[in-house]
Structures are given as structure tokens and as C-alpha cells.
C-alpha positions as CSV (number, residue, x, y, z in Angstrom):
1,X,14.9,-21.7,1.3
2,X,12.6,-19.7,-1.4
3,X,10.6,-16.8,-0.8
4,X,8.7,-15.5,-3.7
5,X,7.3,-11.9,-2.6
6,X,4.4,-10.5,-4.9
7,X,4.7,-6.7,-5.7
8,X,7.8,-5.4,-6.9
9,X,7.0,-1.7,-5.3
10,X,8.5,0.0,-2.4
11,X,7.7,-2.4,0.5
12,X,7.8,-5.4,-1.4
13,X,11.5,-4.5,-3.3
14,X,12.7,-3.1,0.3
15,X,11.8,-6.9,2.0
16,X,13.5,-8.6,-1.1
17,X,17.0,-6.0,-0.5
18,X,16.6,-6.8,3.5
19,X,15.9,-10.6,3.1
20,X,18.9,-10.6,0.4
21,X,21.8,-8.7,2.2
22,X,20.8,-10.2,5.7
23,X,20.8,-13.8,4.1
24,X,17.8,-14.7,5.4
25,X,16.8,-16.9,2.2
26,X,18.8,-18.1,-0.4
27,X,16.6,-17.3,-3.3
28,X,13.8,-14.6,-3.8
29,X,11.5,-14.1,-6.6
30,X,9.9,-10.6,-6.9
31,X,6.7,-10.9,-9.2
32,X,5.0,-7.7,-10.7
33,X,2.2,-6.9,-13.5
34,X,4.0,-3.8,-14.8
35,X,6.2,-4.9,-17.5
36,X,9.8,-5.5,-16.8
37,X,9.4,-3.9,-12.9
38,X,10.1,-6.7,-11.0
39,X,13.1,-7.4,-13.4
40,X,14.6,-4.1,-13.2
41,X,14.3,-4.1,-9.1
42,X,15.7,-7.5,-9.3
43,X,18.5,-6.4,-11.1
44,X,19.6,-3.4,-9.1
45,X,19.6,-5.2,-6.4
46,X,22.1,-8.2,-7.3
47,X,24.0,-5.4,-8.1
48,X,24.6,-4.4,-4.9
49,X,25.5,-8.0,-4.0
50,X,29.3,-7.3,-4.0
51,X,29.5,-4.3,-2.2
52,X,27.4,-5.4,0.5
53,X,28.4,-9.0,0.2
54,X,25.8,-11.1,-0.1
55,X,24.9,-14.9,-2.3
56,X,21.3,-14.8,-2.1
57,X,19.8,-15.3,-6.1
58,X,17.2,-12.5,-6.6
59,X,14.8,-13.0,-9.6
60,X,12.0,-11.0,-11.4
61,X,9.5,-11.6,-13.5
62,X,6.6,-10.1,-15.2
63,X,3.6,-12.2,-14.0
64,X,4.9,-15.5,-14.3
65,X,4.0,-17.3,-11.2
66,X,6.1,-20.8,-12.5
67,X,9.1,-19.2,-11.4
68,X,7.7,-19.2,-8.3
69,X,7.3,-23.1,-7.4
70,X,8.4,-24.5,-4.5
71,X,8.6,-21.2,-2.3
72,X,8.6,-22.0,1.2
73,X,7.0,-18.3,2.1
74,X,5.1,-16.3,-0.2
75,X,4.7,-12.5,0.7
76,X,1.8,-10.5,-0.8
77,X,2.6,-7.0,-0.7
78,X,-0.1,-6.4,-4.0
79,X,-2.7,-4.0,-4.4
80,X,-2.6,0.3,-4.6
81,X,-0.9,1.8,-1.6
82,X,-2.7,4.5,0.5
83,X,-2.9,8.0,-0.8
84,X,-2.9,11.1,1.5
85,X,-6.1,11.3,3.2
86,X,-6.9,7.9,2.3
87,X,-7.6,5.0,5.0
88,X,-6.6,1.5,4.8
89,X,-10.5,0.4,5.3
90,X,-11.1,2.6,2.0
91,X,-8.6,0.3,0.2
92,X,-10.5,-2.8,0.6
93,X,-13.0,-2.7,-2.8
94,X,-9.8,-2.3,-4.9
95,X,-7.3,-5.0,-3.2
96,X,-9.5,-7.8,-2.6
97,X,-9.8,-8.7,-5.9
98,X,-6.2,-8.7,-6.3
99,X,-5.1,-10.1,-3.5
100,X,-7.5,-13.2,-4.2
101,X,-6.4,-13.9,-7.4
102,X,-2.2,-14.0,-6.1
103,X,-3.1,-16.2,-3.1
104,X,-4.6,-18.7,-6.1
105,X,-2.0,-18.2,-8.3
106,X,1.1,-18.9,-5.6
107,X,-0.4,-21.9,-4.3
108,X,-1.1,-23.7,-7.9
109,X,2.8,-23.8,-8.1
110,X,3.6,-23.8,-4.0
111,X,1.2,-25.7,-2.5
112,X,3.2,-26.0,0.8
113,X,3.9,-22.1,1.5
114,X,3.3,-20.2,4.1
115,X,1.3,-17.0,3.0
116,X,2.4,-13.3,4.6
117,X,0.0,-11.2,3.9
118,X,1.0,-6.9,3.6
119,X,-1.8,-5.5,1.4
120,X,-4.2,-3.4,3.3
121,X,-6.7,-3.2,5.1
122,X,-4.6,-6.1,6.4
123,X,-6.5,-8.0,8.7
124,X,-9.4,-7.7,6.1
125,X,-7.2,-9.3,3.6
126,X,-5.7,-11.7,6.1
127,X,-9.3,-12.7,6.6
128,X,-9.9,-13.0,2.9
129,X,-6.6,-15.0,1.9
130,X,-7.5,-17.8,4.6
131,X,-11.4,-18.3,3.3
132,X,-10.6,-18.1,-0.3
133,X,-7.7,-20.9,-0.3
134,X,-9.0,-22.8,2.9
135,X,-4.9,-22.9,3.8
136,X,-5.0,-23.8,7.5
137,X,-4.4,-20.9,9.7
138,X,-0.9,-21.6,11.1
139,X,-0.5,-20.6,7.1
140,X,-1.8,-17.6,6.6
141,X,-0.3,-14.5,8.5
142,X,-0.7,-11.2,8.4
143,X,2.1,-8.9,8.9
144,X,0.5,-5.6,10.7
145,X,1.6,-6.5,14.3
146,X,4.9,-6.5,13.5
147,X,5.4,-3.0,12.0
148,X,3.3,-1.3,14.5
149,X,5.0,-2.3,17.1
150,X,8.2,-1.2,15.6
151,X,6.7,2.4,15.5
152,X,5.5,1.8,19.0
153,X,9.1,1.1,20.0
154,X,10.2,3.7,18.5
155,X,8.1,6.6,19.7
156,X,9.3,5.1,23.1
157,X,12.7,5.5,22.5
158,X,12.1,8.6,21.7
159,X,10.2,9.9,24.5
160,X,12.6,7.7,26.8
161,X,16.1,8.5,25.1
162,X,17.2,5.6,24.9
163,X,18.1,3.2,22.6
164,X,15.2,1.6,20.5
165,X,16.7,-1.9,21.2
166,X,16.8,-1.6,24.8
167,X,12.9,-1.4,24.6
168,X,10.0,-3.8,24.9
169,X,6.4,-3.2,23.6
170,X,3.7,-4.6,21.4
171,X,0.6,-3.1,19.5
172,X,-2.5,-6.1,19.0
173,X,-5.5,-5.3,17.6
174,X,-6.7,-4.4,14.2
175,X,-3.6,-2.9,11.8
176,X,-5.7,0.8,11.7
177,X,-5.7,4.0,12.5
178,X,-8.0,4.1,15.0
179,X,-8.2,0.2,15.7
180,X,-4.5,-0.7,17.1
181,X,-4.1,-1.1,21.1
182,X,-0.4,0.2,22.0
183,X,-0.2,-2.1,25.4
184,X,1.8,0.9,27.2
185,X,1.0,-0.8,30.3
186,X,3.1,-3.7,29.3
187,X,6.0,-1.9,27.6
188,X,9.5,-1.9,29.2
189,X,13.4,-0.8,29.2
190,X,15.6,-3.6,29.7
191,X,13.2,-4.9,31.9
192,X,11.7,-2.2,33.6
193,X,8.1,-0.9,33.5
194,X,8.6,2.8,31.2
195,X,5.7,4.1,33.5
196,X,8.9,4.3,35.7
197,X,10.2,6.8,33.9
198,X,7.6,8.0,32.0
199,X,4.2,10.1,33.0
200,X,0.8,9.1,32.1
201,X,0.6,11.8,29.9
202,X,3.6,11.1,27.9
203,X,2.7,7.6,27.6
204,X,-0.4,8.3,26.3
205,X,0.7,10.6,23.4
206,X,3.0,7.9,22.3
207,X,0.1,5.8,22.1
208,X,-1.4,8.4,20.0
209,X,1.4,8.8,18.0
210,X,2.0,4.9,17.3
211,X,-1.8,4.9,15.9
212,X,-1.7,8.1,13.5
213,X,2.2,6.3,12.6
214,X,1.9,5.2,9.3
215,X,-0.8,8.3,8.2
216,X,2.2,10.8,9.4
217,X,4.2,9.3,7.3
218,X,1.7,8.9,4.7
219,X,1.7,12.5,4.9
220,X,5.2,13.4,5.0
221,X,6.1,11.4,1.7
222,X,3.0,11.4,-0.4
223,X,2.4,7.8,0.0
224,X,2.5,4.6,1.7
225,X,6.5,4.2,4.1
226,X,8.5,1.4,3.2
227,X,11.7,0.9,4.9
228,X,9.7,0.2,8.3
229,X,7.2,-1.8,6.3
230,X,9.8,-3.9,4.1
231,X,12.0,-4.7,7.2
232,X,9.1,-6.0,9.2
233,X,8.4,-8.0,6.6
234,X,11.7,-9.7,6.2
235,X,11.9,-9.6,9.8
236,X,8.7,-12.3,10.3
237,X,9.8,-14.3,7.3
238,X,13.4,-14.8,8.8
239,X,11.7,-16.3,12.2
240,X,9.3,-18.5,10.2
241,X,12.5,-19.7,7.4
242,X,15.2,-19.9,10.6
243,X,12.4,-21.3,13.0
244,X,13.5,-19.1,15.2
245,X,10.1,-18.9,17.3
246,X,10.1,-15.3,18.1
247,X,7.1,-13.4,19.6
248,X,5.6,-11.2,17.2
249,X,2.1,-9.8,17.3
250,X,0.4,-10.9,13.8
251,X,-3.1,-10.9,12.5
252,X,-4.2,-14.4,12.7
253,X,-7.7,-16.2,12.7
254,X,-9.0,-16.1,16.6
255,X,-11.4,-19.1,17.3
256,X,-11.9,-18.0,20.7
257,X,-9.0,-16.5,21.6
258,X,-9.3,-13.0,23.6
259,X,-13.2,-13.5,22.9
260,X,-13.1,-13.3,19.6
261,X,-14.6,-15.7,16.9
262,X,-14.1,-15.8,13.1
263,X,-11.9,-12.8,12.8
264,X,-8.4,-12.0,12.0
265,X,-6.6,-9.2,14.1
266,X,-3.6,-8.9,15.9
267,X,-2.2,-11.1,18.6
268,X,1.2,-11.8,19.7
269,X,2.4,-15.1,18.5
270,X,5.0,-17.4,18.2
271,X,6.8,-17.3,15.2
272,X,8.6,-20.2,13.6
273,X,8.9,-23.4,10.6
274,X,5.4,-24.3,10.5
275,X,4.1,-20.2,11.1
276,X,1.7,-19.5,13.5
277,X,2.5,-21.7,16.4
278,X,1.2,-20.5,19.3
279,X,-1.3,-17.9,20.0
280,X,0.2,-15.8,23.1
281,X,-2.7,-15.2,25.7
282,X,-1.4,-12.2,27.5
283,X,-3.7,-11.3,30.5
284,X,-5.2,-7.6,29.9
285,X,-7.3,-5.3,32.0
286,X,-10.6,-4.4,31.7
287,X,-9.8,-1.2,29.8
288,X,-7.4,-3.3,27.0
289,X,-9.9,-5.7,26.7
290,X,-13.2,-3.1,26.2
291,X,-10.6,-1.4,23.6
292,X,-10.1,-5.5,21.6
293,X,-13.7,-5.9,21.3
294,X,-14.3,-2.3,20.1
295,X,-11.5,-3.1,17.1
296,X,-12.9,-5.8,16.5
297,X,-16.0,-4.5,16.1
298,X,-14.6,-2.2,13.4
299,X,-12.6,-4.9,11.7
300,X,-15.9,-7.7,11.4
301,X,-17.6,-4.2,9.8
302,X,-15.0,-4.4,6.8
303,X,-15.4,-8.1,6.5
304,X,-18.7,-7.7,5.9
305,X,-17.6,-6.5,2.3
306,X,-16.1,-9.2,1.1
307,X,-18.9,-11.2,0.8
308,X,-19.4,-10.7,-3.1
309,X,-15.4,-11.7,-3.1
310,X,-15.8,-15.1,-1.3
């Protein structure tokens, strides 16, 4: 299995080192603009392949999307990360354009692949990827789901003290500050409810926390995380290259699903060969659901943008 990743920076090079020591593929290609990047990262990671013992061929090269053919999942992890103070939405005039011109370039030599999509505003681009190449949307995935609800875990662990693997919860809607939905109300540990153990008022600040997750962070370091972001990654490609049909909230095209139309945002879904398999219809209240249709009123406003890209 080949997975050909496109941006050679922090989260793109962290998903090639987590995708290469967990053996999730057996080749990867990093690709990169900036001469000799993807190469170097490449490099320093095969390096590590005897110490923490692992076969999978890492590759890099400088724009040359032929070393790329016949990848079974393509990862696009292109365009400028955030900057403090800086919103995803604020990204979109600047990634577009490049995130357009990969999803052309992987598919003249992959035809077949399966496209992840990282850069942000990542529903937005989610949205743009699937117009621009007309892929079907079982092919086109965006990754958002998947690393907020890692954070969401998290902070519940915390709050909890407990072990982050012993908990259950999902964030859906839009992959943005103010525009994801923590389902608190659905969260559990080892299969019991945390409003068992947790107040109202606890489980609403780790809500509030698992919204501002990635601006703390963006805070704390100066820029955009990537461990979080590179192992969520590698963590949806290895259900979609192992078929292993997890349940993973992902920003996919609704067509009437939760009452939305023409819109990608985040829903969980089941993960495996052929991608999106299944869109997940979990029943929410009345509150979750007025809280959907507000993200995606917010999310349809930065699609509006696109329209001198498409």
C-alpha cells in the first residue's frame, strides 16, 4: 500500500514518522516545494528505521508528483499554517489555490486515491477538493473530526482522571473555533455516561476547552501543533489502508444528512477500503441540532469564497 502525503512540514512529516514506525503502509512519498525539504525529512526518518524497527520505504521529493503514481491515499497537508491570532477561516484566500492545484496534480498520476484532506479551513477545503476534481465523495475526506475529538478525549481524561483510552467521545460539526459541537452528552468511561461522574459545569468547560484546543496550542508554540494533528492523520489512513471500518467523525459532503445540503462538515463515519462508507446518523437533541445548523451556517459563509476558485 502507497500513501503519498503532500507537505513535508510538521504535520505532514509527523503522519509520514507515525504511518512508517506503526507499519501502516509500506511505502510513503512526502512531496514539498521548498527545495530538498521533503528529501531531507525523508531521510531522517529512514534513519530511525533500525532503532525503532520498521520496513516501510519513505521517499522525498521536490515537486515531482510521478513519484507519486499509484498511491492508494493521498494526504494534503499543504498551504501556510495558522499564526497566533490567526483563524483557520482567515487561511482560506491563501490555501485554496494551493490545495486545488495538488488535488490535480495527485490524481493525473493516482487516479484511484482516496484524497485526506488537512489544510485549513478544512471543511472549506474539503468542500473545494471534491468540486474541483468531481472525485466521488466516499473519496474525498477531511480529517478535522478526527483530531478534535482526540482533544475532546483528552480534556476528559483530564477532568475525569482516568485514562484517555478508557474514554468515549466525538466532536461533529465544522473543524473551528467556534463551529465544533463536543457531544458531552454522548461521551463515556468504559461505558458509562461521564455526567456520572462529572458536573454540568465541568463538562461544559471541557467543551470550551476542546473548541479553543488547537488556538491554545497555537499560542503556546507559536504556530500550528503537530503531533496530535500528524497522528490523527495516520490514524484515519490506517482504517481506510487496513479496512478496518472504524467510526471516526470526518468532514464529508452531506446531501441531506443531519439537514444539511451541499456542505462538507463533520460527521461520524465509517471508515474503511473504499473511505467514506457510511454516514453515522446519531439521534441529537434539539439543543445539538440548533448548534449543527448554526456551524453550518458559518461554514456555507466561507464557501461562499471559493467561487472565483471553482
Amino acid at each position: 500500500m502507497k500513501v503519498t502525503i503532500v507537505g513535508a512540514g510538521n504535520v505532514g512529516a509527523t503522519c509520514a514518522d507515525v504511518i512508517s514506525y506503526r507499519g501502516i503502509a509500506s511505502e510513503v512519498v512526502l512531496v514539498d516545494i521548498k527545495e530538498g525539504f521533503a528529501e531531507g525529512k525523508a531521510m531522517d526518518i529512514m534513519q530511525c528505521a533500525t532503532t525503532t524497527v520498521f520496513n516501510t520505504q519513505l521517499s522525498g521529493t521536490t515537486g515531482d508528483y510521478s513519484k507519486t503514481a499509484g498511491s492508494d491515499v493521498v494526504v494534503i497537508t499543504s498551504g501556510i499554517p495558522r499564526k497566533p491570532g490567526m483563524t483557520r477561516e482567515e487561511l482560506i484566500g491563501i490555501n485554496a489555490g494551493i490545495v486545488k492545484s495538488v488535488a490535480d496534480n495527485v490524481l493525473t498520476h493516482s487516479p484511484n486515491a482516496i484524497i485526506v484532506v488537512v489544510s485549513n479551513p478544512m471543511d472549506t477545503m474539503t468542500y473545494l477538493t471534491l468540486k474541483a476534481t468531481g472525485l466521488p465523495k466516499n473519496r474525498v475526506i477531511g480529517m478535522g473530526g478526527a483530531l478534535d475529538s482526540s482533544r475532546f478525549k483528552y480534556f476528559l481524561s483530564k477532568a475525569l482522571d482516568k485514562p484517555a483510552n478508557d474514554v468515549q467521545g466525538m466532536v461533529i460539526g465544522g473543524h473551528g473555533d467556534t463551529t465544533m459541537i463536543p457531544l458531552t452528552r454522548l461521551a463515556s468511561y468504559n461505558g458509562a455516561p461521564v455526567s456520572n461522574f462529572l458536573s454540568q459545569e465541568v463538562l461544559d468547560k471541557v467543551a470550551a476547552d476542546t473548541m479553543v484546543g488547537g488556538a491554545t496550542l497555537t499560542g503556546l508554540l507559536g504556530t500550528s501543533a503537530w503531533y496530535a494533528p500528524g497522528a490523527s492523520v495516520a490514524y484515519l489512513v490506517d482504517s481506510i489502508l487496513n479496512n478496518q471500518k472504524r467510526m471516526i467523525p470526518c468532514s464529508v459532503l452531506l446531501e441531506g444528512e443531519y439537514g444539511q445540503e451541499d456542505i462538507c462538515m463533520g460527521v461520524p463515519c465509517i471508515i474503511g477500503k473504499n473511505g467514506i462508507e457510511q454516514i453515522v446518523d446519531v439521534q441529537l437533541n434539539d439543543a445539538e441540532k440548533a448548534a449543527f445548523a448554526k456551524s453550518a451556517d458559518a461554514v456555507r459563509a466561507m464557501n461562499a469564497d471559493l467561487k472565483s476558485v471553482l
